[in-house]
C-alpha positions as semicolon CSV with decimal commas, in nm:
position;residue;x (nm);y (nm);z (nm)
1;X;1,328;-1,345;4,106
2;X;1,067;-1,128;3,934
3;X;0,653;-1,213;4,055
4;X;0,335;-1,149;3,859
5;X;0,052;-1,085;4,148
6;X;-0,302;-1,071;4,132
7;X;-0,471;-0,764;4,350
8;X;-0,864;-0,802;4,416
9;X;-0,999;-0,451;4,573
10;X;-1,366;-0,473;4,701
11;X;-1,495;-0,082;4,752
12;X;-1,780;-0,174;5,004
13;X;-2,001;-0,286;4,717
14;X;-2,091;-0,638;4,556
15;X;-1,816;-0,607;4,295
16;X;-1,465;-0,777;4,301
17;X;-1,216;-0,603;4,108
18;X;-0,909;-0,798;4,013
19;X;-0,569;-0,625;3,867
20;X;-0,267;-0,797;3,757
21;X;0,083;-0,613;3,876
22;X;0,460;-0,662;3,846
23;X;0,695;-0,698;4,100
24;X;1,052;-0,638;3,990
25;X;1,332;-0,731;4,189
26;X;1,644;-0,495;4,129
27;X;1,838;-0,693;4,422
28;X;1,753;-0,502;4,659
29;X;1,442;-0,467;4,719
30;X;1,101;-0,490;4,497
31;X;0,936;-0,237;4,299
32;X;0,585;-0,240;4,165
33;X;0,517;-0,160;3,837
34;X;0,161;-0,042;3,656
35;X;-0,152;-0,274;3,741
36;X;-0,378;-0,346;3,434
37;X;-0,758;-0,447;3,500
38;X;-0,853;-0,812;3,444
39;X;-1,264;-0,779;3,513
40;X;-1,512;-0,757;3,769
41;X;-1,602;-1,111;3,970
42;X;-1,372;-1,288;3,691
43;X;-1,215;-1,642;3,797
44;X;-0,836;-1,694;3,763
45;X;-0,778;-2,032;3,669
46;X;-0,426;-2,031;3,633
47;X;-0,108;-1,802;3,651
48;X;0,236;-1,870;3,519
49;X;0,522;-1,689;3,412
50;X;0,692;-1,845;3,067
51;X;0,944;-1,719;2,866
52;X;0,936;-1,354;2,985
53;X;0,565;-1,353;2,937
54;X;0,317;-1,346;3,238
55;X;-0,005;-1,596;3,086
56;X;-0,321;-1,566;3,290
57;X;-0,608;-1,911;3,183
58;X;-0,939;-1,675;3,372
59;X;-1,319;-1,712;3,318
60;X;-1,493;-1,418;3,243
61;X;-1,853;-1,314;3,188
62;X;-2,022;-1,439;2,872
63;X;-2,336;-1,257;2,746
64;X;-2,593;-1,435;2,926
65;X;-2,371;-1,503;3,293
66;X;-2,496;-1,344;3,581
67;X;-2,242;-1,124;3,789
68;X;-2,142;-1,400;3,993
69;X;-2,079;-1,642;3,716
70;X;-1,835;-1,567;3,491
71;X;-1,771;-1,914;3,232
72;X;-1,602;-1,785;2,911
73;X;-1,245;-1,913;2,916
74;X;-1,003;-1,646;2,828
75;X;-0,598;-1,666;2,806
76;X;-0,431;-1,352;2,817
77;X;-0,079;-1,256;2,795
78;X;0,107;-0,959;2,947
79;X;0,475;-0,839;2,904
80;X;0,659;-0,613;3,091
81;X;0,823;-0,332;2,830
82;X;1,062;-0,012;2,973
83;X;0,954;-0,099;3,334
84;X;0,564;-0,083;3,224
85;X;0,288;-0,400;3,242
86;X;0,122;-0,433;2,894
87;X;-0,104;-0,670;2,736
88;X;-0,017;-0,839;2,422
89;X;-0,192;-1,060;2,198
């Protein structure tokens, strides 16, 4: 089986950087494909894989949220095309 994976990097400073990735399973062994950015200090709610399409339910940062706060909901779809991550709406 194919996985969707969230990476969070944290570069020594108060941000949280989260990535979505691919990991494709050829049988052998997995390969990673592209990572696309999802936000800084964002909330992943939920993560599923459905009908070929990787669906991410997150909070992100409305206009008035401080950096620690995110609370607009957001859905966001990804599909993997030629080997490559891409969003799609």
């Amino acid at each position: 089986m194919d996985a969707a994976v969230i990476l969070v990097a944290n570069y020594g400073g108060s941000g949280f950087f989260y990535e979505l990735t691919a990991l494709i399973n050829d049988g052998a062994a997995f390969h990673q494909t592209n990572s696309l950015e999802l936000g800084d200090r964002v909330k992943i709610v939920k993560l599923r894989i459905d009908q070929g399409k990787i669906i991410i339910n997150m909070l992100t940062h409305g206009p008035n949220d401080p950096s620690c706060c995110p609370s607009k909901k957001a859905v966001l779809f990804f599909k993997l095309r030629n080997g490559q991550l891409s969003e799609i709406k």
